[in-house]
Backbone bond lengths (Angstrom), bond angles and torsions (degrees), N, CA, C in turn:
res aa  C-N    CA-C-N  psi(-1)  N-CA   C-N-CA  omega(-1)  CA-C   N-CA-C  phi
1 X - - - 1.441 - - 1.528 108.36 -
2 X 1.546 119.83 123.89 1.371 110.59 178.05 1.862 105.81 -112.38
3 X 1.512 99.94 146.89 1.361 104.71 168.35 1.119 109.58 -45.30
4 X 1.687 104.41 149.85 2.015 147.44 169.56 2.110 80.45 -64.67
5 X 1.555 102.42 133.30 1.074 106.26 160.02 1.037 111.18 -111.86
6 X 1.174 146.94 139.90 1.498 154.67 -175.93 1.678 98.81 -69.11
7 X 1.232 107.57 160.47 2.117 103.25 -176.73 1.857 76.84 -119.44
8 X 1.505 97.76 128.52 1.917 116.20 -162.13 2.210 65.91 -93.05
9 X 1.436 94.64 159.97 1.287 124.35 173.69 1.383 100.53 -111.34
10 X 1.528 86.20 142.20 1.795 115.57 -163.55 1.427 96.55 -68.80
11 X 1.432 158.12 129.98 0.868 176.25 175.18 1.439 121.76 -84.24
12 X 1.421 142.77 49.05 1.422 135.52 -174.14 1.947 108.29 -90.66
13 X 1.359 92.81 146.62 1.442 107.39 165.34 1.649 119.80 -155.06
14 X 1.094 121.74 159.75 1.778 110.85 161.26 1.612 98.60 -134.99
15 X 1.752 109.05 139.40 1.318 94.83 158.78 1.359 138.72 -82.07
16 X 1.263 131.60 164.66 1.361 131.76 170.84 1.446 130.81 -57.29
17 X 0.966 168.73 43.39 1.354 155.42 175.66 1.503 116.90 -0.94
18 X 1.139 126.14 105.91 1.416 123.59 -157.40 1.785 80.02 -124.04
19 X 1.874 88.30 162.47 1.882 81.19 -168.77 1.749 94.47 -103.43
20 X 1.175 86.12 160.20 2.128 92.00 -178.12 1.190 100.33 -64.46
21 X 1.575 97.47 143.99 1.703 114.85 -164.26 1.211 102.82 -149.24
22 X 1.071 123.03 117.55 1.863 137.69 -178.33 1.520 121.85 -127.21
23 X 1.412 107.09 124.18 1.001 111.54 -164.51 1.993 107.33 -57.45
24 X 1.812 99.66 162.19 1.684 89.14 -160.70 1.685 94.01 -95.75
25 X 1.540 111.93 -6.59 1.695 92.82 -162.94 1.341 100.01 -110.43
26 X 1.429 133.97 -10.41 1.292 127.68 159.54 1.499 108.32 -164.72
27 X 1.449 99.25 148.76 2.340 109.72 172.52 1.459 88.42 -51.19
28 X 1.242 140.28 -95.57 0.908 136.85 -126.59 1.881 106.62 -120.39
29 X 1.207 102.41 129.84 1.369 98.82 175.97 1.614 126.05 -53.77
30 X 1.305 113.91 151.21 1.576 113.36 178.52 1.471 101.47 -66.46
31 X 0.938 159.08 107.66 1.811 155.17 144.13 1.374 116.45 -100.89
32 X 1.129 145.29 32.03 1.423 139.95 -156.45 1.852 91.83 -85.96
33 X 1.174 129.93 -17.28 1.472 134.90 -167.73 1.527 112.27 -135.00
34 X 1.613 98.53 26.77 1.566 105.69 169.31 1.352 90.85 -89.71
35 X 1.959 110.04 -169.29 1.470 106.49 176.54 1.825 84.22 -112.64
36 X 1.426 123.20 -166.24 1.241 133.75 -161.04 1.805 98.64 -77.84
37 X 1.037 90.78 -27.45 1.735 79.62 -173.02 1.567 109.72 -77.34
38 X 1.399 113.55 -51.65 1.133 103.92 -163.85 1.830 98.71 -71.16
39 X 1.071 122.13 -20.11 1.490 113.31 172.87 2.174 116.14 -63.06
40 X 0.826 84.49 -42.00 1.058 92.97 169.56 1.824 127.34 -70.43
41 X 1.402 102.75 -37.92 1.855 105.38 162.73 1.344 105.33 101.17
42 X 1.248 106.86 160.30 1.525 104.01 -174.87 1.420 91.87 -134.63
43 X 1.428 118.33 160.63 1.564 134.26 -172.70 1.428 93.95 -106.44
44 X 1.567 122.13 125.18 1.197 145.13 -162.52 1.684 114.88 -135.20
45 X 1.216 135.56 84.49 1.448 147.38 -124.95 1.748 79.83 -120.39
46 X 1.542 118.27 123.79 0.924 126.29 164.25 1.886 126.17 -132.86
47 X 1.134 117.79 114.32 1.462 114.29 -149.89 1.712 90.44 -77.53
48 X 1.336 116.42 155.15 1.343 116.35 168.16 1.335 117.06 -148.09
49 X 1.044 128.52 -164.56 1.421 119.82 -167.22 2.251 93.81 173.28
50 X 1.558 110.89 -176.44 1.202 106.22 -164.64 1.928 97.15 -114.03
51 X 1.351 97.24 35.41 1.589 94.40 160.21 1.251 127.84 -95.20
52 X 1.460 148.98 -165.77 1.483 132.23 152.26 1.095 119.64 -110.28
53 X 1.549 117.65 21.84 1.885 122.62 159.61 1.918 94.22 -79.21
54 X 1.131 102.75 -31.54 1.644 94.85 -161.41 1.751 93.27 -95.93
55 X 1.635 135.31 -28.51 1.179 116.56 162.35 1.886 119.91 -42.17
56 X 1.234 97.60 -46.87 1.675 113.69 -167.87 1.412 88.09 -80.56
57 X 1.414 157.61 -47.51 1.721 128.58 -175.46 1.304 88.42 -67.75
58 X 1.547 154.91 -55.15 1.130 151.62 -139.19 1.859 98.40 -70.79
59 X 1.316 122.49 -59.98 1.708 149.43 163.29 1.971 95.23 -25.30
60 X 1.516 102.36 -73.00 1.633 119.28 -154.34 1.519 93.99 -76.58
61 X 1.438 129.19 -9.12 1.577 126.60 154.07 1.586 131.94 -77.27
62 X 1.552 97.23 -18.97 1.151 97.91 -177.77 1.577 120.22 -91.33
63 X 1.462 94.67 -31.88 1.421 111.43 167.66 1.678 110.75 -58.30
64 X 1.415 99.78 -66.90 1.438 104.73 -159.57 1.640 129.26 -85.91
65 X 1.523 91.19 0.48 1.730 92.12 -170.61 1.682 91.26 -134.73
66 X 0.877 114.23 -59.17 1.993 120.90 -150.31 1.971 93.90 -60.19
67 X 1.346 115.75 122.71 1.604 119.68 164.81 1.490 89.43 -90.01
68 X 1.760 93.01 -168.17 1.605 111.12 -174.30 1.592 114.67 -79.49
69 X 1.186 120.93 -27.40 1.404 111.60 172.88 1.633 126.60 -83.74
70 X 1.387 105.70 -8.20 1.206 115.90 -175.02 1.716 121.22 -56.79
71 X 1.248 113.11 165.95 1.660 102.96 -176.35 1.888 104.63 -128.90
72 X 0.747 99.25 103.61 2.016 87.48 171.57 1.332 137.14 -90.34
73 X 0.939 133.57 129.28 1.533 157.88 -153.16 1.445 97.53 -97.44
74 X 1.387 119.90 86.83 1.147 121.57 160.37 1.649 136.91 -70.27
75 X 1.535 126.47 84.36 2.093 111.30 -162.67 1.588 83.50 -110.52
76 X 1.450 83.78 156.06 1.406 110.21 172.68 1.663 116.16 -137.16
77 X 1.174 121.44 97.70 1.435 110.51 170.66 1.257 141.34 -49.73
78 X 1.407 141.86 108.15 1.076 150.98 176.86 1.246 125.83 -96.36
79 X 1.395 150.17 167.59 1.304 155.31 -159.48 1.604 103.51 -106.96
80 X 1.660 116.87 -50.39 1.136 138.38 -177.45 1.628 108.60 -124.89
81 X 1.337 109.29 128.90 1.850 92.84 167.57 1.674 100.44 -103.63
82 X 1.479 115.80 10.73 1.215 139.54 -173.21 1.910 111.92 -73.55
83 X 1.335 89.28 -42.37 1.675 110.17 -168.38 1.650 100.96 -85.88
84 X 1.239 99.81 101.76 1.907 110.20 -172.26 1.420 90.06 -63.22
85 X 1.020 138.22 -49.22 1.989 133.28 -173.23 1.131 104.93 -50.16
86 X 1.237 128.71 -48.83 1.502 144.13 179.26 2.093 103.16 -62.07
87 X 1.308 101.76 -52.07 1.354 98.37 179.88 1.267 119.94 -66.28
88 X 1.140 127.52 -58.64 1.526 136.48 -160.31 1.566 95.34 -62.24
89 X 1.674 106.42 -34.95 1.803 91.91 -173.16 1.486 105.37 -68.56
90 X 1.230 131.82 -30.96 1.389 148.98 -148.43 1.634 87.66 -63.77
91 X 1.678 98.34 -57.36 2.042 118.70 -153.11 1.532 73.89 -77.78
92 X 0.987 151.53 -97.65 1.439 139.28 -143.35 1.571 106.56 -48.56
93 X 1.029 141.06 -25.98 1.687 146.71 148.73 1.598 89.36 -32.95
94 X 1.644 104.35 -88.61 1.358 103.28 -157.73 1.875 123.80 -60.38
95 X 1.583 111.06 -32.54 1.693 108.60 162.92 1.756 102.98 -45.12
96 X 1.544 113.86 -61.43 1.799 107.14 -173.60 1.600 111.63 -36.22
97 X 1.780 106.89 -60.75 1.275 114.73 -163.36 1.984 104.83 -73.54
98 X 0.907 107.87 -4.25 1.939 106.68 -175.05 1.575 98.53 -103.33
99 X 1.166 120.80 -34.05 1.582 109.44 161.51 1.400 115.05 -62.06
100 X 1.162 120.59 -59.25 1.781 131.56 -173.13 1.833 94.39 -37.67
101 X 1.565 110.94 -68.69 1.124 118.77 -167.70 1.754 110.69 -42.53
102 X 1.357 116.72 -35.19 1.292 121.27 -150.83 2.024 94.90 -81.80
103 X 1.456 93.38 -53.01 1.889 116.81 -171.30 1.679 86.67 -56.98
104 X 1.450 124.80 -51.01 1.351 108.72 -156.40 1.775 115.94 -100.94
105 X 1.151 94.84 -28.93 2.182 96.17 159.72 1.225 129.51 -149.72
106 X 1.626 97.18 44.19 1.440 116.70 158.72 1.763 86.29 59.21
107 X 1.216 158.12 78.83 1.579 129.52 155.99 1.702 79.04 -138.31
108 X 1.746 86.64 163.13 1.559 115.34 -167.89 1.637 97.18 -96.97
109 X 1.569 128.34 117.36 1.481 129.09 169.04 1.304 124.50 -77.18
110 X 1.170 122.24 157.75 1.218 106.75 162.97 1.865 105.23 -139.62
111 X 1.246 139.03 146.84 1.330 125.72 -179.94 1.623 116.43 -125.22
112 X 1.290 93.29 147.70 1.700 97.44 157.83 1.360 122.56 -149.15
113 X 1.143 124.85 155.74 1.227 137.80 -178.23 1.608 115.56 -97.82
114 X 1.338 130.91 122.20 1.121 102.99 -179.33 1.797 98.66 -149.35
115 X 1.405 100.74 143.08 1.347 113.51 -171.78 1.579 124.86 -79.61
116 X 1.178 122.15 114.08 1.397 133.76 -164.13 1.748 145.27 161.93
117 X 0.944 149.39 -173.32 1.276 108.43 155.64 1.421 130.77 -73.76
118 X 1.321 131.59 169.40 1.378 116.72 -160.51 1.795 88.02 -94.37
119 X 1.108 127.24 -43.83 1.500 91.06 -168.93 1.657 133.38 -57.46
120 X 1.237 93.01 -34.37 1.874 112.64 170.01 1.315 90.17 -57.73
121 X 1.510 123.89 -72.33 1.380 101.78 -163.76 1.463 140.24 -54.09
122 X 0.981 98.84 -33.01 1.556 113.09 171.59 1.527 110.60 -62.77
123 X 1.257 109.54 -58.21 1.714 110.30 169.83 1.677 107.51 -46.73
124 X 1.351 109.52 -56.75 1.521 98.48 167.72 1.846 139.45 -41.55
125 X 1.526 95.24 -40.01 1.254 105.61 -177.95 1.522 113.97 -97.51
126 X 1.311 126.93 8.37 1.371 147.68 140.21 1.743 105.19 -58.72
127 X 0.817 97.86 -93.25 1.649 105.54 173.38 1.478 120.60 -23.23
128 X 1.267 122.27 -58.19 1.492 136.20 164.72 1.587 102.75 -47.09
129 X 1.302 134.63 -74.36 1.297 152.95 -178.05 1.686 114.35 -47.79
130 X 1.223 103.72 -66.36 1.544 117.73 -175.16 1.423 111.64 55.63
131 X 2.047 101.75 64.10 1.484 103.04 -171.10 1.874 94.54 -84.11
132 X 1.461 102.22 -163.56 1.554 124.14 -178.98 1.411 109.07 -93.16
133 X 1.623 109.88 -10.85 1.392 89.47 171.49 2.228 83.97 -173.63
134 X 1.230 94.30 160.24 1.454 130.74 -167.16 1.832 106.01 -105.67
135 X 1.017 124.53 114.19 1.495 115.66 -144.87 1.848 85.12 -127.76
136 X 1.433 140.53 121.07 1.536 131.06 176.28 1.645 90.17 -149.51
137 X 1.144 100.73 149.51 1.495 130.99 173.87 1.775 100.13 -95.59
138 X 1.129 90.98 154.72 1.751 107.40 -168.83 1.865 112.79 -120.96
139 X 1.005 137.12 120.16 1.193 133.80 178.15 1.519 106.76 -98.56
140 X 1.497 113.45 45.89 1.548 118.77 162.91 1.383 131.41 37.15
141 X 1.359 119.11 26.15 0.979 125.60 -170.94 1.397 112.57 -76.44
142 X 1.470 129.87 172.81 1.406 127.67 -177.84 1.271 112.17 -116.88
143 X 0.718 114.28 163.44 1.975 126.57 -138.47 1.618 90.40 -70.37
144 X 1.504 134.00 -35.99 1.368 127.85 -172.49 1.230 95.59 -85.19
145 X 1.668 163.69 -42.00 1.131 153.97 160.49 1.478 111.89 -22.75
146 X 1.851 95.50 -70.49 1.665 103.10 -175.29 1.692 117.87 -62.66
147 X 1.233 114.52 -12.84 1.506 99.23 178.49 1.637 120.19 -85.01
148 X 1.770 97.82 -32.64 1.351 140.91 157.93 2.205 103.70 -39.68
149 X 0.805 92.72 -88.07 1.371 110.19 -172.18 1.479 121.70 -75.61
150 X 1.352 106.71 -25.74 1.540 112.72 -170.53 1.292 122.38 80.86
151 X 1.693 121.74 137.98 1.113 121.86 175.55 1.317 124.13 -141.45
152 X 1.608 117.17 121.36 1.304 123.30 156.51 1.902 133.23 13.07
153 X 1.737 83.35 -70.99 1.729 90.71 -176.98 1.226 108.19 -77.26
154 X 2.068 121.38 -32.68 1.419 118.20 175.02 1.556 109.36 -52.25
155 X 0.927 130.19 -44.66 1.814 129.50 -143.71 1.887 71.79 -79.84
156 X 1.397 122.46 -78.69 1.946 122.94 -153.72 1.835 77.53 -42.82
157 X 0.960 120.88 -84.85 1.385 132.76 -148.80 1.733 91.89 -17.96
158 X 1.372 119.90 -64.26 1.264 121.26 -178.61 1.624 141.20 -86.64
159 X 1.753 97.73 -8.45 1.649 110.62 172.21 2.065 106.64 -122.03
160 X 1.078 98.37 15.16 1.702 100.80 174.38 1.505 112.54 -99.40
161 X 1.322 115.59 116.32 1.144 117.71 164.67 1.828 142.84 -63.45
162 X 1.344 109.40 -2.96 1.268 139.09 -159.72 1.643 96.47 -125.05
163 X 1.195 132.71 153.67 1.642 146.99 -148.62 1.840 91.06 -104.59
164 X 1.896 105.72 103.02 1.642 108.43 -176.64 1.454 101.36 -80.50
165 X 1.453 121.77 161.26 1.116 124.20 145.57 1.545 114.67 -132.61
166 X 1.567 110.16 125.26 1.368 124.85 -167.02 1.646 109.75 -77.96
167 X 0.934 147.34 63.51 1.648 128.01 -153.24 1.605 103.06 -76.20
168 X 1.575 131.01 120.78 1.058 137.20 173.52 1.835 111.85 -43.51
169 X 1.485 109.73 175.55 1.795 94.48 147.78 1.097 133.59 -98.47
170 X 0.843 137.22 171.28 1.648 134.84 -154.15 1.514 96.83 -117.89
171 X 1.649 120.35 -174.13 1.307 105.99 -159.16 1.028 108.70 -77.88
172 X 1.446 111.50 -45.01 1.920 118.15 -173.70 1.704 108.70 -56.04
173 X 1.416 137.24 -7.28 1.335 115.25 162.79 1.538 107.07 -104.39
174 X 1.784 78.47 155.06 1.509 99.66 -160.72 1.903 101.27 -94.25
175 X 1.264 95.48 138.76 1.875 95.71 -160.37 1.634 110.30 -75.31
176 X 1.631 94.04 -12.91 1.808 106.26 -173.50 1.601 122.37 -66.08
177 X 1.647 98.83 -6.25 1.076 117.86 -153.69 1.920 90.01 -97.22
178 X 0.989 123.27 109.54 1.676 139.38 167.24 1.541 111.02 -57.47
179 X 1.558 135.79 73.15 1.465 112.31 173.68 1.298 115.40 -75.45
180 X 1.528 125.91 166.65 1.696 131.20 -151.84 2.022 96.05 -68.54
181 X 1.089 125.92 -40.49 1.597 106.88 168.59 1.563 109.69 -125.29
């Protein structure tokens, strides 16, 4: 009798080409009285997409978590990484959001796109990464919707191995607004 093999899922991604970005007030940050870790930076993986629940977790990370040495992991789920219309909008997402990051807390991005559903993927690209923290935007839904419909932050919250943070929306986004997961 031989073992049930599981059928492994096809795995596609492409990375982004993000353009070189240097900070304007100094190469290298002052840290001489950090401790080793934070000199060194932590990898901070934030999923995004072109809604404004996932602008505002992307915003409330930069503020509230990312220091100067840190590095962020920009994924974006896509259907196809095949469909160049689909891509180019994706990479012009991530050039907007890898400048913002740089002008507003100095950190170095890095992006990828990767084809699949976004909650697997993200759990996937957690796993691969093994940042300090798991960064998802929330489309406020209420607990009978999300059990109903399924949700994004539920599935990481419970299949991510790495510490998620769900950031709700805040007042200024408008809930009418559908982002892609």
């Amino acid at each position: 009798m031989e073992p049930v093999k599981e059928e492994e899922e096809v795995y596609s991604w492409r990375e982004v080409n993000l353009p070189a970005l240097s900070p304007t007030a100094a190469a290298e940050p002052e840290l001489e009285r950090e401790t080793g870790e934070r000199r060194r930076g932590r990898d901070i993986l934030i999923a995004v997409d072109h809604g404004p629940n996932s602008k505002h977790a992307f915003d409330w990370a930069l503020i509230h978590l990312c220091r100067l040495a840190d590095t962020i992991h920009l994924v974006h789920a896509v259907s196809s990484v095949q469909n160049q219309i689909v891509y180019d909008m994706s990479q012009g997402l991530m050039e907007k959001l890898a400048i913002e990051a740089m002008d507003v807390a100095m950190v170095r991005t890095k992006a990828r796109i990767v084809e699949g559903d976004a909650a697997k993927v993200i759990c996937k690209e957690a796993e691969r990464l093994k940042p300090a923290a798991v960064v998802i935007g929330s489309r406020g839904r209420g607990l009978i919707q999300s059990v109903l419909q399924g949700s994004v932050g539920e599935y990481c919250l419970h299949h991510c191995k790495t510490a998620p943070i769900i950031v709700v929306p805040g007042k200024g986004t408008s809930p009418s607004c559908i982002p892609c997961f």
